[in-house]
C-alpha positions as CSV (number, residue, x, y, z in Angstrom):
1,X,9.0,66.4,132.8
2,X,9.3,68.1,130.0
3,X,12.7,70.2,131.0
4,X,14.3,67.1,132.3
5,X,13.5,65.1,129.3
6,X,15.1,67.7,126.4
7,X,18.1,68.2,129.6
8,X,18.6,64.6,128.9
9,X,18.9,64.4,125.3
10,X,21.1,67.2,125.1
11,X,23.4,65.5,127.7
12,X,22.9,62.0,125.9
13,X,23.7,63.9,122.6
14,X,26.7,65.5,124.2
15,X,27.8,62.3,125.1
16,X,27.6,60.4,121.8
17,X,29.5,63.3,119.5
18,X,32.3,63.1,122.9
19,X,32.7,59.4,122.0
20,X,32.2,59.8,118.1
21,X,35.0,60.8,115.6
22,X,34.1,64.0,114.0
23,X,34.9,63.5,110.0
24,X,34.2,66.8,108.0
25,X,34.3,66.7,104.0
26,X,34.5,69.9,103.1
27,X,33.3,70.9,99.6
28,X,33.5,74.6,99.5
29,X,36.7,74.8,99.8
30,X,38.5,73.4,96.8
31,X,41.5,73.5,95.1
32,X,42.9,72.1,92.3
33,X,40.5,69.2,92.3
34,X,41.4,68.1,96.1
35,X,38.9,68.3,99.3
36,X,40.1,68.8,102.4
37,X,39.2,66.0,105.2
38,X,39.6,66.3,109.0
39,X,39.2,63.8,111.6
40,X,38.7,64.7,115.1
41,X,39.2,61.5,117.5
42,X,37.6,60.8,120.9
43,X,40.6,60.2,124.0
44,X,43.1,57.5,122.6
45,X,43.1,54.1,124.2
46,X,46.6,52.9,122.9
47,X,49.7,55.0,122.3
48,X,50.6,52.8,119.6
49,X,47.9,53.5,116.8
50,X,47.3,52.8,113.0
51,X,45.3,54.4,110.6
52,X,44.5,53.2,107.4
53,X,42.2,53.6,104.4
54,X,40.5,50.8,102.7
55,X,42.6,48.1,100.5
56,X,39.2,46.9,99.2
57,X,35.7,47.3,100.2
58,X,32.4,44.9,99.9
59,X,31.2,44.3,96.5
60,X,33.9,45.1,94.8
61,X,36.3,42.2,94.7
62,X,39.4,43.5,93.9
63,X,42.8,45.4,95.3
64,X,42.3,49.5,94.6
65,X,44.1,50.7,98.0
66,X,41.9,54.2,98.1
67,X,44.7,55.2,100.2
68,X,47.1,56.0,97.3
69,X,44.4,59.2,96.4
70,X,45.3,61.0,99.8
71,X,48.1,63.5,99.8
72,X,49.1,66.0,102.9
73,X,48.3,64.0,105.7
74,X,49.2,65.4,109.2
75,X,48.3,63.4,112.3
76,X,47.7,66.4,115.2
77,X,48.0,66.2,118.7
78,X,45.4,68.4,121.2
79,X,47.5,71.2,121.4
80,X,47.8,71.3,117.3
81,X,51.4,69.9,116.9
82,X,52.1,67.5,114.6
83,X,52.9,63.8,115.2
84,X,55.5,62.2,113.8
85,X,54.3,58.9,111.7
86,X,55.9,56.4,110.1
87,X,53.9,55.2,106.3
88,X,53.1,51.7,106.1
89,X,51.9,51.2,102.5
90,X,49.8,53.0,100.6
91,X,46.9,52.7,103.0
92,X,48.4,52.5,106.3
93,X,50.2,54.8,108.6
94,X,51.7,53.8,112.3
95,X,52.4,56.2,115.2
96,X,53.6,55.3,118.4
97,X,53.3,56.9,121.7
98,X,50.0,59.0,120.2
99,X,48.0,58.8,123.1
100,X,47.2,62.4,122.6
101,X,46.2,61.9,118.7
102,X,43.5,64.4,118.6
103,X,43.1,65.2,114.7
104,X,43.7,64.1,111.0
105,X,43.8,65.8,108.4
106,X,44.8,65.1,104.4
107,X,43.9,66.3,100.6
108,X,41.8,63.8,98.7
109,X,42.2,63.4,94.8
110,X,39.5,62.0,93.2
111,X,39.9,58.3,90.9
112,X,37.9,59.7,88.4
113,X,41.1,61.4,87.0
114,X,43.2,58.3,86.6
115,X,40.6,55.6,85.5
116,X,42.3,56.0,81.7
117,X,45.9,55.7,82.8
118,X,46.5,51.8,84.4
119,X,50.3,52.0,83.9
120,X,50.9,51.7,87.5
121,X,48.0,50.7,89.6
122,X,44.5,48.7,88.0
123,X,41.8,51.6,87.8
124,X,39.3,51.9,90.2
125,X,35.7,50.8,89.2
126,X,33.7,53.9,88.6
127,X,30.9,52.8,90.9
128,X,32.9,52.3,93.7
129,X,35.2,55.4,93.0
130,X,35.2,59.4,93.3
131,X,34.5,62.3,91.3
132,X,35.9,66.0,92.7
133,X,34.6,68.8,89.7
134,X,34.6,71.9,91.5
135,X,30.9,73.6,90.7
136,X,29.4,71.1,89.2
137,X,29.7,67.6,91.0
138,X,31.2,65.3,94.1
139,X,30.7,61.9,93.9
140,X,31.7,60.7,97.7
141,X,32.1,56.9,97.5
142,X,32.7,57.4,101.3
143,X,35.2,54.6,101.6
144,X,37.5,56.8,99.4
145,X,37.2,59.9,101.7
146,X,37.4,58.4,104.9
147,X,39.6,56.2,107.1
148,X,39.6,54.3,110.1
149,X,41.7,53.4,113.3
150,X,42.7,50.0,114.5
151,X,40.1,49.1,117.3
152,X,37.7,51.9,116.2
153,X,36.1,51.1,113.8
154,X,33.2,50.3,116.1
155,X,33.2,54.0,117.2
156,X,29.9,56.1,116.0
157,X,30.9,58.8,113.5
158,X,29.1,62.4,113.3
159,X,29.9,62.9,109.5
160,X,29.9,66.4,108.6
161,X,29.6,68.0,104.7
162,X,30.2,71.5,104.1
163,X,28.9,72.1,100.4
164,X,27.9,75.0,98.7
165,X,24.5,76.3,99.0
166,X,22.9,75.4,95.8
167,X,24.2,71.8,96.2
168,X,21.9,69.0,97.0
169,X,23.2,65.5,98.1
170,X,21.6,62.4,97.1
171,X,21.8,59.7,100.1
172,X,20.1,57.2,102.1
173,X,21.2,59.4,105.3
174,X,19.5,61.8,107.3
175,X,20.7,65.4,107.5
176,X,20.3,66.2,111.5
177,X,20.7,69.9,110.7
178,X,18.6,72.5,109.1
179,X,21.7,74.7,107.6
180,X,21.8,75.6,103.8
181,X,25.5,75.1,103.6
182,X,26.1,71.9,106.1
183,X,24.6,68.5,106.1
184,X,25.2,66.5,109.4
185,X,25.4,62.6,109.3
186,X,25.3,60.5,112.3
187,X,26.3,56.5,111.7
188,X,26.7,54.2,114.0
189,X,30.2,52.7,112.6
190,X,32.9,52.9,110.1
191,X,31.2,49.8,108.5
192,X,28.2,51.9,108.2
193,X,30.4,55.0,106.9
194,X,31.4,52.9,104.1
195,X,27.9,51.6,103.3
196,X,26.9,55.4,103.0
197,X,27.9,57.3,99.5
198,X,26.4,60.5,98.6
199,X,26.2,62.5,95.6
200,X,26.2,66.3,95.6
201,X,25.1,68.5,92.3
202,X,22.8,71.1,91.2
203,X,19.3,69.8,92.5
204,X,17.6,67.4,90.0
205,X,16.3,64.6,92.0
206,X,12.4,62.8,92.3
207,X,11.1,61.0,95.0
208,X,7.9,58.4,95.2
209,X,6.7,55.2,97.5
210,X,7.0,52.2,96.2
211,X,5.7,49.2,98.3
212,X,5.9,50.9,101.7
213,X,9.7,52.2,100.5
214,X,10.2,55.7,100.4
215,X,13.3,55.7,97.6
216,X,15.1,59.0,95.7
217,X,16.7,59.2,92.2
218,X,19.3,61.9,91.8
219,X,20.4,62.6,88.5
220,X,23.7,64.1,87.6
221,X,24.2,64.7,83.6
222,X,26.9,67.2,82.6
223,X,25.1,68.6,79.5
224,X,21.5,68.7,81.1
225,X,20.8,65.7,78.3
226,X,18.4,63.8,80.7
227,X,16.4,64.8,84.5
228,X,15.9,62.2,87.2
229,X,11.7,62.7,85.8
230,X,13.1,61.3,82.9
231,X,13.8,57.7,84.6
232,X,10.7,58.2,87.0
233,X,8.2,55.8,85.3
234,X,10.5,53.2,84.5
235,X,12.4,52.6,88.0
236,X,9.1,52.6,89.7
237,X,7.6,50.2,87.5
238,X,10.7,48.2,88.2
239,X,10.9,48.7,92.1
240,X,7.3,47.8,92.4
241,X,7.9,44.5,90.8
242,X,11.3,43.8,93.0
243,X,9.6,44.3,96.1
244,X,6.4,42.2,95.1
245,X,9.1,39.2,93.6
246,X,10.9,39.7,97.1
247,X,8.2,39.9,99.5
248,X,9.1,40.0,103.1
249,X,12.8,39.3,102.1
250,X,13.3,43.3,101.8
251,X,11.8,45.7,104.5
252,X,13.9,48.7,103.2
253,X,11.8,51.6,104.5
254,X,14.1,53.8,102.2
255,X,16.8,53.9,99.3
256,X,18.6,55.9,97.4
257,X,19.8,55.5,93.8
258,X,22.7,57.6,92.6
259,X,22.9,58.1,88.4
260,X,26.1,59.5,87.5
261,X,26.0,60.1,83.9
262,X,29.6,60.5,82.3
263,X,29.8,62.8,79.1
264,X,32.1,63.2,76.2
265,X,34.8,65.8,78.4
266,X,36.4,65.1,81.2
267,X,37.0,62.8,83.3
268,X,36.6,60.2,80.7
269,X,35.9,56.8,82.7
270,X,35.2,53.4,81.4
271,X,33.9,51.5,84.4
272,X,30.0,51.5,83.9
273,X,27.7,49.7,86.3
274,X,27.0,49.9,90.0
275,X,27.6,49.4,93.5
276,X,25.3,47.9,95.8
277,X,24.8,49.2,99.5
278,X,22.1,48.5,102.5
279,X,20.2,51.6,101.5
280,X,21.6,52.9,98.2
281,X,23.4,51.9,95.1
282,X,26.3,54.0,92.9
283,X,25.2,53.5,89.4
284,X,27.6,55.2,86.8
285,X,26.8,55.1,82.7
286,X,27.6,57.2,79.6
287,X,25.3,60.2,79.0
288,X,25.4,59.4,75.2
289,X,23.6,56.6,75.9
290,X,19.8,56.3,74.2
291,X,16.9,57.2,77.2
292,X,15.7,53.3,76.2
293,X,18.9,51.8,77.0
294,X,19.1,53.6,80.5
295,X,15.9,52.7,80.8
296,X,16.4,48.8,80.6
297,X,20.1,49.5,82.2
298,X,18.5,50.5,85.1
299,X,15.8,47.4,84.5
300,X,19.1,45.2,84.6
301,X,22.2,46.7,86.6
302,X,20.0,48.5,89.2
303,X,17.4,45.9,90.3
304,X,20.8,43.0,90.5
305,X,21.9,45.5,93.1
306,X,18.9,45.8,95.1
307,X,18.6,42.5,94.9
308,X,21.6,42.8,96.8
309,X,20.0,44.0,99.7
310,X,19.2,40.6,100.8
311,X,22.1,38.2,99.8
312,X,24.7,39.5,101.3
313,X,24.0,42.5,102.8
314,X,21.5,40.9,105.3
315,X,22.6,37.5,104.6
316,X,26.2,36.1,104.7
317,X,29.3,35.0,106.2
318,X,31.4,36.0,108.6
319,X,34.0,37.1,106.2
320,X,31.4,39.2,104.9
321,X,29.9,40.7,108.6
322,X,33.4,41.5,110.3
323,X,34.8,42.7,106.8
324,X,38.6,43.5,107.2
325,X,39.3,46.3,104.9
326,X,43.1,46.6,105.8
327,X,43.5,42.9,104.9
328,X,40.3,41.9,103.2
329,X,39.4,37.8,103.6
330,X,37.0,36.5,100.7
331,X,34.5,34.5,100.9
332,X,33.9,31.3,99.2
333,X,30.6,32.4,98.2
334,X,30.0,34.6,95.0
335,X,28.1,31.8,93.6
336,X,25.2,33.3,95.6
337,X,26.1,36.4,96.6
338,X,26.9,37.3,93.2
339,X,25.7,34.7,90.5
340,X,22.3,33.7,92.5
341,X,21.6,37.9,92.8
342,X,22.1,38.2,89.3
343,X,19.9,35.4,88.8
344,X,17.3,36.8,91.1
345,X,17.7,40.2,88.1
346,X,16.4,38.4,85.5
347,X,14.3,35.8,87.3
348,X,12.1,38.8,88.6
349,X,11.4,40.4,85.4
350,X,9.7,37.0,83.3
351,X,7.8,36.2,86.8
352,X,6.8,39.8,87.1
353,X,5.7,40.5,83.4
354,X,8.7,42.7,82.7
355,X,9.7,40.2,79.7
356,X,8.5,37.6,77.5
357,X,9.7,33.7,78.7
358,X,11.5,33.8,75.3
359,X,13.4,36.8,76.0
360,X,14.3,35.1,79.6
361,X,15.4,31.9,77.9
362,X,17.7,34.0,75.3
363,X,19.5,36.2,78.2
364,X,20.2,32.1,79.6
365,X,21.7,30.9,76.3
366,X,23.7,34.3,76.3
367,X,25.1,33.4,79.9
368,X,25.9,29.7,78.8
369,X,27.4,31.7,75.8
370,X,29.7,34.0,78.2
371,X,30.4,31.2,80.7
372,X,32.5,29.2,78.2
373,X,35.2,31.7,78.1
374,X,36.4,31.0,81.7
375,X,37.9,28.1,83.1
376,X,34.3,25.7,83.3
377,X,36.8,23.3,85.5
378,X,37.9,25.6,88.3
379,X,35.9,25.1,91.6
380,X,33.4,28.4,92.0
381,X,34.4,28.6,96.0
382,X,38.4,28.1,95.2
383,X,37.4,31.1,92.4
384,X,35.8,33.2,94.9
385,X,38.3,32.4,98.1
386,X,41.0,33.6,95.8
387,X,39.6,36.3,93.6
388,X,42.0,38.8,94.7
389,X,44.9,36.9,93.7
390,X,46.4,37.1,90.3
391,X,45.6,33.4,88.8
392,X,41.9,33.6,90.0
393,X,41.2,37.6,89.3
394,X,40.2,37.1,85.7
395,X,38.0,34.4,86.1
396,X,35.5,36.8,88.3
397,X,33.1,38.0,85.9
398,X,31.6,34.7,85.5
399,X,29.7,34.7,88.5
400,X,27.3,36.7,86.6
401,X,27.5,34.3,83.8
402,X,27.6,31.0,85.6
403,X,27.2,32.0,88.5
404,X,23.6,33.1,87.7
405,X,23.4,29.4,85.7
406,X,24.3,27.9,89.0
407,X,21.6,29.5,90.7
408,X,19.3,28.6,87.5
409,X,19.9,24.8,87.3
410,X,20.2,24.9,91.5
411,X,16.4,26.3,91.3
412,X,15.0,23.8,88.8
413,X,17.0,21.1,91.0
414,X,14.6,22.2,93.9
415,X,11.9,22.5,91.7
416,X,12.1,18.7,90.6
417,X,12.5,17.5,94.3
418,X,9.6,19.4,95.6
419,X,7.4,18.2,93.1
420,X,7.8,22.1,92.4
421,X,7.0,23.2,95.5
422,X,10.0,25.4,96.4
423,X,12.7,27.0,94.7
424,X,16.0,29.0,95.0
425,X,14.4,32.2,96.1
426,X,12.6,29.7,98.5
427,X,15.5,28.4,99.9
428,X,17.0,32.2,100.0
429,X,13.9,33.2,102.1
430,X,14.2,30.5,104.4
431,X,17.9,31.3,105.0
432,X,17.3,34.6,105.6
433,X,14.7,33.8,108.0
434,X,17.6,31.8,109.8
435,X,20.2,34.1,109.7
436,X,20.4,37.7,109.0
437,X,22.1,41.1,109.0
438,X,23.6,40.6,112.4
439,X,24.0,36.6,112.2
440,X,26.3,35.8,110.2
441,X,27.0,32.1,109.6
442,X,30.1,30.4,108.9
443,X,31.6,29.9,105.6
444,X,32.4,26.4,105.3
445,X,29.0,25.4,106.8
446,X,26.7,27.2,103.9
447,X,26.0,24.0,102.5
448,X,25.0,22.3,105.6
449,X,22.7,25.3,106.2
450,X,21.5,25.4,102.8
451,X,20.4,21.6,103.5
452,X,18.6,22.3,106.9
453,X,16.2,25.0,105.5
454,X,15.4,22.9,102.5
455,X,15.2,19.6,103.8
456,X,17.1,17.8,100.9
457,X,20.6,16.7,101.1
458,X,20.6,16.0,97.7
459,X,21.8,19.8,97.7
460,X,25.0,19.1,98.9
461,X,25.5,16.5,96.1
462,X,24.7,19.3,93.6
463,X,26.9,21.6,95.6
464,X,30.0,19.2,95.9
465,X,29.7,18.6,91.9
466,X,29.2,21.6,90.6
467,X,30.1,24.2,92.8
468,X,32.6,23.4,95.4
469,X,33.6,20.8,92.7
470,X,35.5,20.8,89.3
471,X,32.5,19.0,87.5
472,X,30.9,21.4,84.3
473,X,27.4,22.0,85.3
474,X,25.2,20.1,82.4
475,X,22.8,22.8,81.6
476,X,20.9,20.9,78.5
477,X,20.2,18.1,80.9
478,X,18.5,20.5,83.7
479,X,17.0,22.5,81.0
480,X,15.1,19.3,79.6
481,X,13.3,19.2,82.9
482,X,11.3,22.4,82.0
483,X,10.9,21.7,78.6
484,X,13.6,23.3,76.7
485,X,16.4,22.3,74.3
486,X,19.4,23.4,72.7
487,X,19.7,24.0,69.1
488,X,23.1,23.8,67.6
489,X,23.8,26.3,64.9
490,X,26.9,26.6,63.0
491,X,27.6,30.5,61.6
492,X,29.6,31.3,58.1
493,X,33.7,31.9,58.5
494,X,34.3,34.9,59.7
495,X,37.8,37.0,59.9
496,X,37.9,39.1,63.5
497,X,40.5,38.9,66.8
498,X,38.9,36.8,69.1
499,X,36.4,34.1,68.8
500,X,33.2,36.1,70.3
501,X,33.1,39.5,67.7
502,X,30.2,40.8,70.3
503,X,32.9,40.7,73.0
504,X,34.6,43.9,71.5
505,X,35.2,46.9,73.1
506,X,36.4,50.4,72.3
507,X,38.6,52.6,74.0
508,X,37.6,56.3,72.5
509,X,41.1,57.5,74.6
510,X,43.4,55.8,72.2
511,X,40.7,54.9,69.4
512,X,41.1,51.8,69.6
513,X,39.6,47.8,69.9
514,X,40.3,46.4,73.0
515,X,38.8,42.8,75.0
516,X,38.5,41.5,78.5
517,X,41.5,38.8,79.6
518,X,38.8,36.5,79.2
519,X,38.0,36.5,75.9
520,X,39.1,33.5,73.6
521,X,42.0,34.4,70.9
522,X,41.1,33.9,67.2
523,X,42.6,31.2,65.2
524,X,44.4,34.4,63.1
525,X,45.2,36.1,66.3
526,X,47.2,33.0,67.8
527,X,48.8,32.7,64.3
528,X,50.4,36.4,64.7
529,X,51.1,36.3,68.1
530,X,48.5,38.6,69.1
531,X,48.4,39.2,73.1
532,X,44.7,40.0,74.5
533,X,46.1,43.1,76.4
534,X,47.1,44.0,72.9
535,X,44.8,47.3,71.7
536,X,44.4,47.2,68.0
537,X,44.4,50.7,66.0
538,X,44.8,49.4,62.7
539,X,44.0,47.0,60.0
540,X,46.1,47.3,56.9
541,X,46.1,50.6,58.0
542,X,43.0,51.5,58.1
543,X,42.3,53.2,61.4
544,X,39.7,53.1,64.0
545,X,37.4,56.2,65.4
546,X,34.0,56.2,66.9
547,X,32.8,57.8,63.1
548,X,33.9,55.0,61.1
549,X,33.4,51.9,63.2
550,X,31.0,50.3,61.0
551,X,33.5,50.8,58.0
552,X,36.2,49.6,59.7
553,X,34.0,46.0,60.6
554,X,33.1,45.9,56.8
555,X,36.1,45.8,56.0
556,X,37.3,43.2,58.0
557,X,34.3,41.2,56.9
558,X,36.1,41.4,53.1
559,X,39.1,40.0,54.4
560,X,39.3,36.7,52.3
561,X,40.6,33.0,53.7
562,X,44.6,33.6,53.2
563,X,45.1,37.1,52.6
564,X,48.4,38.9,53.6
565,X,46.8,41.5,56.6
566,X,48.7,44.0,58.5
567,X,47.4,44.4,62.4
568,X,48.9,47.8,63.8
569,X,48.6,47.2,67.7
570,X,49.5,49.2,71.1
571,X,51.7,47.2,73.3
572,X,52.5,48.0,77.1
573,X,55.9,46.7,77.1
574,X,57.0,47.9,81.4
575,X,56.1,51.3,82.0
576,X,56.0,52.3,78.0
577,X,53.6,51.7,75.4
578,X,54.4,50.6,71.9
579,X,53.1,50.6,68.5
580,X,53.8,47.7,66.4
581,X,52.4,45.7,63.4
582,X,51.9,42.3,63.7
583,X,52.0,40.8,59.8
584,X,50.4,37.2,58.9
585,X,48.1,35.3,56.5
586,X,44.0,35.1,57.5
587,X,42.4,32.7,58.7
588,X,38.8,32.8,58.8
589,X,36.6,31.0,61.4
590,X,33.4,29.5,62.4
591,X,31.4,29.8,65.2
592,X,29.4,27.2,66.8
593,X,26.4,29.3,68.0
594,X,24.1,27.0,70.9
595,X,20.4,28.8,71.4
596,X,18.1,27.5,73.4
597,X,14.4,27.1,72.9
598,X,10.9,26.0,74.0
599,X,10.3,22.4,73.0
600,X,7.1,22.3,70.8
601,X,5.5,19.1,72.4
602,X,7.1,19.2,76.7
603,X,5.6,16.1,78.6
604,X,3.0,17.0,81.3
605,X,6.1,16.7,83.7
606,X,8.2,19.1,82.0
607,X,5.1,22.3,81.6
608,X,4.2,21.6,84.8
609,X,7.9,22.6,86.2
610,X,8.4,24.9,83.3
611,X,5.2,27.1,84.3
612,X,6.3,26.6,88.2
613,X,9.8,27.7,87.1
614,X,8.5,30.9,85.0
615,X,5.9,32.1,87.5
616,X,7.3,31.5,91.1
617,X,4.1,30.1,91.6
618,X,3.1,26.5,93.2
């Protein structure tokens, strides 16, 4: 029995690397920052074929066509000659009559390298792009190594990395082989190829349980500032209290975190965060950064994407489930996939004890804060149908600022009707428990779900309003049902660019202020025809570096009501960048500043929901 068994597996095994496409990534062998990739394809069904490489991918919501990073690409046939090919766009190729396609093979360049230059193409999000530096570290966001065929993508793939010795790669996967210098990767599709990045580096990982979850930190940091031990205590502390907030929601057996920490040489890179997947998250962030600020990043940025592994990696629509990377279709749904899992991030940490209820309500006043520098009129699920497009793109980054207020006043909403008997994670459990990984359900029936599993229909009216509606949510009036209030505060006049100072950034490439598309123009700035694109490298002449920040910000803060200032700005003007000054009188400003707090004296009513609201509990 024995014999006929392991014959069996070997000729089942046989069988399944016949039918899979064999993808090597080969990390040994690289030159001038490229790796070489080869696809071998099972027998061709179709002569007429397409291959392409993603446009967008899952959780990333935007247009960053991976395929413009591949150079060299040859399409073989089984007898090693070359098919011809004609190139669609940047992502797709067409060959016809290719029945005996047997191979592919290309150069990848890595994003990494670009992120600082947007002139022609919108840089890649750091957690979601790729990292080639020879000796010393491969960050393989597989989506940006490996494409797909039309009709395939169902087809298991046996992914194969040759890496050099020393190397160790950080993933969710399993290595099937026991070599030094391979690792062998069996998934089940090109969905699952995607879902599936890898780090590889010197060895500097730690492993522990937490909550029946076996889960592995792996640590790159150029200078050898910080080891994965560093982070230890902290991300278990934090995983432990995710899993005991989600419950039976998550039944991850495993996961892997990925810390790239970017240093002061290159590749200099901008986009700091992460990337959620099934199994594993891409978390990206700059090695200067304080160990306590990691710390509570990793608190923040990495439990919202765990959080992710139920809403929507196991729950969501079918836009979601039979994702079209070629031609992506959005879902109208960032509201929850997004907002309600950002929610869930700071929801977790005052039930769990990770945070005091005042330091919950302030991160809440900070969101309200945020919120009101988008468009508090356009419809969430028109937003989020349409975030690729132009007119809807820069209004994204409030689903974690309203979006997560959504989910907030959705929760209390529940709260009141259940006599505080369920709330949103409630309602999130029970939709699981209806649908899941495999079931998707339909996009324009969400809310009709989200009324079954709750048993109100007074949902849909808050849904229709607020949501799917162009109606501003009124936070102060949901907020008075748990017993807190908002305090208006007017601050001194103030002379700066846009009306937010906190929503300043700094590029260290050009030395220089910059601010997101979102951010609200300061009464001067209109006055001189500032653009927010514009990067500012000067105040009557005084220049900006990372040494003399604080200077340059006192300085501005002398800047009296009507005095002749100088703004010396970099300009994008087509392909070319100018610097030009922009001349004009100050104007100083005031800001309305809205906290919120704890009323002194709540009704019965209101502690009752506000200590049902702050604990989970019944």
């Amino acid at each position: 029995m024995k014999k006929i068994a392991l014959s069996l597996g070997l000729l089942a095994a046989f069988f399944v690397n016949a039918q899979s496409i064999k993808t090597t990534i080969d990390l040994v062998n690289v030159k001038d920052d490229k790796v070489t990739v080869t696809m071998e394809f099972p027998k061709m069904k179709s002569g007429d074929v397409k291959f392409h490489f993603p446009k967008t991918v899952p959780g990333t919501y935007s247009v960053d066509d991976y395929g413009r990073f591949v150079e060299g690409i040859k399409f073989l046939d089984n007898k090693g000659k070359e098919i011809a090919f004609t190139k669609v766009n940047d992502n797709t190729y067409a060959l016809k009559n290719a029945q005996n396609l047997s191979k592919v093979t290309y150069l990848v360049n890595d994003s990494f390298d670009e992120e600082m230059d947007d002139s022609k193409h919108k840089a890649v999000f750091s957690p979601s792009g790729t990292d080639i530096e020879t000796g010393k570290v491969y960050l393989i966001n597989t989506h940006g190594f490996v494409g797909y065929i039309d009709n395939m993508q169902d087809v298991p793939y046996q992914l194969i990395i040759q890496k050099p010795t020393d190397f160790y790669g950080t993933t969710a996967l399993v290595d099937q082989d026991k070599s030094e210098s391979t690792d062998t990767y069996t998934l089940a599709n090109y969905a699952k190829v995607t879902d599936s990045p890898l780090m590889y580096t010197k060895p500097d990982y730690v492993t522990f349980n937490a909550g029946g979850m076996d889960l592995v930190l792996g640590v790159y940091s150029p200078t050898g500032k910080y080891k994965a031990a560093d982070f230890k205590d902290n991300l278990e502390k934090t995983v432990i209290a995710q899993k005991k907030f989600l419950g039976d929601m998550n039944t991850n057996k495993k996961y892997a975190i990925m810390l790239y920490l970017s240093g002061m040489e290159e590749p200099h890179i901008k986009g700091f965060g992460a990337l959620e997947h099934h199994e594993s998250t891409s978390v990206v962030l700059p090695e200067m950064m304080p160990k306590d600020a990691i710390d509570k990043t990793i608190t923040d940025v990495v439990s919202h994407e765990f959080f992710h592994t139920v809403n929507p990696l196991k729950t969501h629509s079918e836009e979601i489930h039979y994702f079209d990377y070629a031609d992506p279709k959005m879902s109208q749904h960032l509201w929850m996939y997004e907002g309600g899992t950002e929610y869930f991030a700071n929801l977790f940490q005052i039930q769990e004890g990770l945070i005091t209820k005042d330091e919950f309500l302030q991160r809440m006043s900070e969101k309200i804060a945020n919120s009101k520098n988008y468009n508090d009129t356009m419809p969430f699920t028109v937003m989020s149908k349409n975030v690729l497009k132009d007119e809807y793109k820069d209004q994204y980054r409030n689903v974690y600022e309203k979006g997560a207020l959504l989910a907030m006043c959705l929760d209390i909403e529940l709260r009141k009707l259940s006599n505080g008997e369920m709330g949103y994670r409630d309602m999130i459990r029970k939709l699981s428990q209806r649908f899941g990984e495999n079931k998707p359900f339909k996009d324009d029936k969400l809310i009709d779900e989200l009324v079954t599993v709750t048993g109100y229909p007074q949902v849909k009216d808050f849904y229709n309003k607020y949501i799917a509606g162009d109606q501003p949510t009124p936070y102060a009036q949901y907020l008075s049902l748990v017993g807190v209030e908002a305090k208006k505060q007017e601050t001194p006049p103030i002379f700066w660019f846009i009306k937010d100072p906190q929503q300043t950034g700094f590029d260290d490439k050009d030395n220089a202020f910059v601010f997101d598309e979102s951010s609200a123009l300061s009464p001067f700035s209109k006055s001189i025809g500032f653009k927010i694109t514009d990067k500012i490298v000067a105040l009557d002449g005084k220049t900006i570096n990372v040494q003399n920040i604080q200077s340059f910000v006192e300085y501005a803060k002398s800047v009296k009501e009507g005095q002749n200032v100088t703004l010396t700005v970099l300009r994008k003007n087509g392909d070319k960048t100018e610097k030009i000054d922009l001349k004009g009188k100050a104007i100083l400003d005031k800001m309305t500043i809205e906290t919120l707090q704890f009323k002194s004296n709540p009704t019965a009513a209101e502690q009752k929901l506000q200590d049902q609201w702050l604990t989970g509990k019944k």
